[in-house]
LUMKOLBA-483547 format. One line per 4 residues: their letters; for each residue x, y, z of C-alpha. Coordinates in steps of 0.25 Angstrom, whole numbers. Each point is the difference from the previous one (the first is absolute). Example, Ala and Ser with C-alpha at 12.3 -4.5 7.8 and 13.67 -1.06 7.14 Angstrom:
<rs>
AS = 49/-18/31 ~ 6/14/-2 $
</rs>
This chain:
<rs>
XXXX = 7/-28/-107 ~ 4/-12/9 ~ 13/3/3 ~ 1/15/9 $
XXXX = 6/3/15 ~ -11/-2/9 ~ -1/6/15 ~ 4/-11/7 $
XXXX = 13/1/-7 ~ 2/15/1 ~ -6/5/11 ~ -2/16/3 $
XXXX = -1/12/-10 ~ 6/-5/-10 ~ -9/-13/-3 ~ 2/-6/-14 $
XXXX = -10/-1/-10 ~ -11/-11/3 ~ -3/-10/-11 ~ -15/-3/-3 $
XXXX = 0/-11/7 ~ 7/4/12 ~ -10/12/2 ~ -11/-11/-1 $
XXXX = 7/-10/10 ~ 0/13/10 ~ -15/4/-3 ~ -4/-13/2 $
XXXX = 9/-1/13 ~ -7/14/3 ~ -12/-4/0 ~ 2/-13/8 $
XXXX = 6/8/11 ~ -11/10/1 ~ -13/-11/-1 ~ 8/-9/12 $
XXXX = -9/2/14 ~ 11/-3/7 ~ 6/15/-3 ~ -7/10/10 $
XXXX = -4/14/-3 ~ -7/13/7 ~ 5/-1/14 ~ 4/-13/1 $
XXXX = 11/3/-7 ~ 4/12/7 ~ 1/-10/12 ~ 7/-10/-5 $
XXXX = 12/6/-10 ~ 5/6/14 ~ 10/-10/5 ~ 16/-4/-3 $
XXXX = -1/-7/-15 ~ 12/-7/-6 ~ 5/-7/-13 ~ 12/-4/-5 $
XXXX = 9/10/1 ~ -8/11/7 ~ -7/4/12 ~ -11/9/0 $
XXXX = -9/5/13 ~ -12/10/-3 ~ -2/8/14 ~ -15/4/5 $
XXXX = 2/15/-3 ~ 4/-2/-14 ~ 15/-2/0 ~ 9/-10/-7 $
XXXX = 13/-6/3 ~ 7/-6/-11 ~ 11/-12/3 ~ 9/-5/-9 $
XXXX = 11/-7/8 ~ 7/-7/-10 ~ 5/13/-5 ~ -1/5/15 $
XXXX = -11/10/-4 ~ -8/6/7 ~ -11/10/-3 ~ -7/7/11 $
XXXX = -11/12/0 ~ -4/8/-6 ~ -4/-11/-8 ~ -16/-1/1 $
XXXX = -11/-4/-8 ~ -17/3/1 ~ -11/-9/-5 ~ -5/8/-11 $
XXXX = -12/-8/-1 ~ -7/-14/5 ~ 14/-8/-8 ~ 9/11/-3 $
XXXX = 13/6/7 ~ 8/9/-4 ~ 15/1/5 ~ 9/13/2 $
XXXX = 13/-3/-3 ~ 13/8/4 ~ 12/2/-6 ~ 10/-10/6 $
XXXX = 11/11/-1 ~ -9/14/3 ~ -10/-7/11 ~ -11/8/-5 $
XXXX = -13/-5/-8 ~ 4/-2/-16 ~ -13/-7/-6 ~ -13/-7/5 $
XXXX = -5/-14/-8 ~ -13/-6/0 ~ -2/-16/3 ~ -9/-10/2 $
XXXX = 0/-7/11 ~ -3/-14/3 ~ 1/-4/14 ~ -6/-11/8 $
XXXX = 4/-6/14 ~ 12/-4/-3 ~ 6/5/-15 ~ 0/14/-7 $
XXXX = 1/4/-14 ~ 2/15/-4 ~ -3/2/-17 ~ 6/11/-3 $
XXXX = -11/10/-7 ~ 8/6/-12 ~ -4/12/-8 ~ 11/-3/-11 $
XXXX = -4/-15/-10 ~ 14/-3/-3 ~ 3/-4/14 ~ -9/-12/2 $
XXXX = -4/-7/10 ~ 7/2/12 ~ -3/-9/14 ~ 8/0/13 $
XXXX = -3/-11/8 ~ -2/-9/4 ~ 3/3/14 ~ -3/-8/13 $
XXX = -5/6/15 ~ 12/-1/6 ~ -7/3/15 $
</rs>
């Protein structure tokens, strides 16, 4: 049970199998993230997740009112609203995405988040256990 595709590896909706022990390494890393003081919830996190983000290849700027832009400019992409997302709760988001091609509203996915000053984390929240673990981050304030 060692060997197996993990998330990092294949990333999306059609994550690999987990081994034991990487489910283990991600719980564990799970539950580091979520005991960290440094993360904010409640309205400070509202607060702070607004702002330009970026990391490695993308570029992400969550708007006051709820709206999302997505850069990618490496593959001179760039998605604009109606992207959006809502706080759920005190630590979860939940992002509409479009279709790229049809510009309408395709699915909604739960995260995580983890934000502080100056980094952010989304965990994607996954209903389906093959998948895994799936982070996006991390992303520096880029204003």
């Amino acid at each position: 049970l060692k060997q197996g595709l993990h998330s990092e590896f294949m990333q999306g909706d059609f994550a690999g199998i987990e081994s034991v022990d990487r489910k283990d390494a991600d719980n564990a890393k799970i539950a580091a993230f979520d005991k960290d003081p440094k993360w904010a919830t409640g309205p400070k996190a509202r607060e702070l997740v607004v702002g330009k983000w970026k990391r490695d290849f993308s570029e992400l700027e969550l708007k006051p009112g709820g709206g999302i832009r997505s850069v990618f400019p490496v593959l001179q992409f760039d998605m604009r609203d109606p992207t959006a997302y809502r706080f759920r709760d005190d630590v979860t988001v939940e992002i509409d995405t479009p279709d790229v091609f049809k510009r309408e509203i395709t699915r909604t996915n739960a995260f995580r988040v983890y934000v502080s000053a100056d980094e952010l984390y989304l965990r994607k929240i996954n209903t389906q256990p093959i998948q895994g673990v799936i982070w996006d981050g991390p992303y520096r304030r880029a204003n």
